[in-house]
Structures are given as C-alpha cells and as structure tokens.
C-alpha positions as CSV (number, residue, x, y, z in Angstrom):
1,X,-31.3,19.9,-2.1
2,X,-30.3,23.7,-2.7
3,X,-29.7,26.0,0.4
4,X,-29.7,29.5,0.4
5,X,-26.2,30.7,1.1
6,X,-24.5,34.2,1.8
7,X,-21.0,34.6,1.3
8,X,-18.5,37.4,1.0
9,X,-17.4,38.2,-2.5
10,X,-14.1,39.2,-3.6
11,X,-15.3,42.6,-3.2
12,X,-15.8,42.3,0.6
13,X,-19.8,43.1,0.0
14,X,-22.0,39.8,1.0
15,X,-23.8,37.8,-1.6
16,X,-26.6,35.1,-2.4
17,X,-25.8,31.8,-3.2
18,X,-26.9,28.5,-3.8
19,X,-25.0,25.4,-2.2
20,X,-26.5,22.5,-3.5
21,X,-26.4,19.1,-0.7
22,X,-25.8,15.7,-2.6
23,X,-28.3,13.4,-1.6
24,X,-28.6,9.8,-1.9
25,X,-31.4,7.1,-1.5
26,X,-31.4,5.6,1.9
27,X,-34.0,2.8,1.3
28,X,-37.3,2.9,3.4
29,X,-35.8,5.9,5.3
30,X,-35.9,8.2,1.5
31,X,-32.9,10.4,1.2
32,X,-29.8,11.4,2.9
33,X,-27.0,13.6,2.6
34,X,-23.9,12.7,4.4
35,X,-22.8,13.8,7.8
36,X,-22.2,16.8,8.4
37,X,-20.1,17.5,11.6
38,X,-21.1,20.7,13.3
39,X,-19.5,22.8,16.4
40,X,-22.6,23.1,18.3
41,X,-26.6,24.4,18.4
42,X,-28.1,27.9,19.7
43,X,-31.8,28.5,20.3
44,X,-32.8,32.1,19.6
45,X,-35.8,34.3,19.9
46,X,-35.7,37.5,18.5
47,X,-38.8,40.0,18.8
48,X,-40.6,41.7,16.3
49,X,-38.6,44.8,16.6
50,X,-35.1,43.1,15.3
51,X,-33.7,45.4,12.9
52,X,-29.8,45.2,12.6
53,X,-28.0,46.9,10.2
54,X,-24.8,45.7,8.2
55,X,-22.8,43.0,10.3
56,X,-21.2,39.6,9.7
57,X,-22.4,36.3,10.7
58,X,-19.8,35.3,13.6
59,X,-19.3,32.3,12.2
60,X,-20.2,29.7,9.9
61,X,-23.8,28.7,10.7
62,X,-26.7,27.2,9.3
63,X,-29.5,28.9,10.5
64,X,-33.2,27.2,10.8
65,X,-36.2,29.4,10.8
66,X,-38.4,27.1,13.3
67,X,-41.5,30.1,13.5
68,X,-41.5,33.8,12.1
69,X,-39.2,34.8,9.6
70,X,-36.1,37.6,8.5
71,X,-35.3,39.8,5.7
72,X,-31.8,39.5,4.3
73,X,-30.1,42.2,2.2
74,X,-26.9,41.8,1.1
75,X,-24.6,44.9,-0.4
76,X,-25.6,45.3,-3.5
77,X,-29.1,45.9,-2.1
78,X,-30.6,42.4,-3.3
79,X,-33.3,41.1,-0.6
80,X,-34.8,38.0,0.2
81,X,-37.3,36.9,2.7
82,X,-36.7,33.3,4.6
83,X,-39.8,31.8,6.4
84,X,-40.3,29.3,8.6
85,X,-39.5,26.1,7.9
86,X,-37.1,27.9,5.5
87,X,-32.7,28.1,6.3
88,X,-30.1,29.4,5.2
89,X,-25.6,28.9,5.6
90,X,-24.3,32.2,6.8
91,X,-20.6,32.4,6.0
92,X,-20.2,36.2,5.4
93,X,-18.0,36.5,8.6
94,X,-15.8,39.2,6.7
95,X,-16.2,42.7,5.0
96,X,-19.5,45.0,5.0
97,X,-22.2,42.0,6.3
98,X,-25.4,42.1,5.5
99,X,-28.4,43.3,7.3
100,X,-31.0,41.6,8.5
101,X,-34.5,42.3,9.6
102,X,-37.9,40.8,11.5
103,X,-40.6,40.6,8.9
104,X,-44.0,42.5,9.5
105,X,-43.0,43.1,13.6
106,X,-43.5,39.5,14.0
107,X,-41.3,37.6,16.4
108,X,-39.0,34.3,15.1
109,X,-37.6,31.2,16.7
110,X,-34.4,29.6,14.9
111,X,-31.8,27.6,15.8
112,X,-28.4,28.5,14.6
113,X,-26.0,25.0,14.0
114,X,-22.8,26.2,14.0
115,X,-20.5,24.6,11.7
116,X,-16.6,23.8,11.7
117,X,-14.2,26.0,9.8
C-alpha cells in the first residue's frame, strides 16, 4: 500500500513522497500491515474558508480525509489534491512548511493519528 507522504528535504523546503506499507495475507480477514503504535487521535472540522499559508505539520501525523478534501503545495510549488477517503503522513515539522488549502469552499472532516517520534 503506498501513502502520500511530505517530508522536509535537505533543503529545509517540504516535499512529496511515497512510503510504501508492507502488507501481508491475514487469511479470511485479507491483508494487514503490522501495528503501528501511535500517540493519540484528533477529530477536526475545518470550513470551507481554510486557507493557511506555509507552516509545518506539529508533529508526525497521518491524517484521514473522512468528508471534503485539501490542497497541498509544497516549496517548490508542486500541488496535489487529497479527497476523501484519501490520507496522507505529515512529517515536515521543520523548515518553510507547506501550505494547505480547503478545496472549492467546501468544508472537510479528518482525523489526524498522531504518531510516535
């Protein structure tokens, strides 16, 4: 399984990734990868208005778009558009950030599972 990941480069700008999740067959249950121990959970809302501009994740965090979705750009002006249904593994929590944006006013729901250092 691949997930979208943004990191910062050696050049303190953020970047895309991929991070690719092993999985293996589970039996009648299909496929699993292996546990993953995580911090804790936050449930946000953010309204169709959300427009920040460059900033770093706070933290390592996989974010889960649950309705709605967010624009990404990282700094060297790439773009990518995650609906729902959709994640991502924010771990730029150093240099310029990246910026992110609600996509055509509409409001999202996510849950952010924040991960251990």
């Amino acid at each position: 399984m691949k997930i979208l990941r943004i990191y910062t480069g050696d050049d303190g700008e953020s970047h895309f990734g991929e991070l690719d999740v092993e999985l293996k067959a589970a039996g009648d249950v299909g496929t699993l990868s292996k546990l993953y121990p995580v911090k804790g959970i936050i449930f946000r809302e953010t309204p169709g208005t959300y427009d920040l501009d460059f900033h770093n994740a706070p933290r390592r965090q996989l974010v889960i778009n649950l309705r709605g979705g967010v624009e990404i750009v990282v700094g060297d002006g790439s773009r990518r558009r995650i609906g729902p249904g959709e994640m991502f593994l924010a771990e730029d929590t150093s240099g310029r950030g990246h910026i992110s944006r609600a996509i055509d006013q509409q409001p999202r729901t996510s849950v952010f599972v924040t991960l251990d250092d």
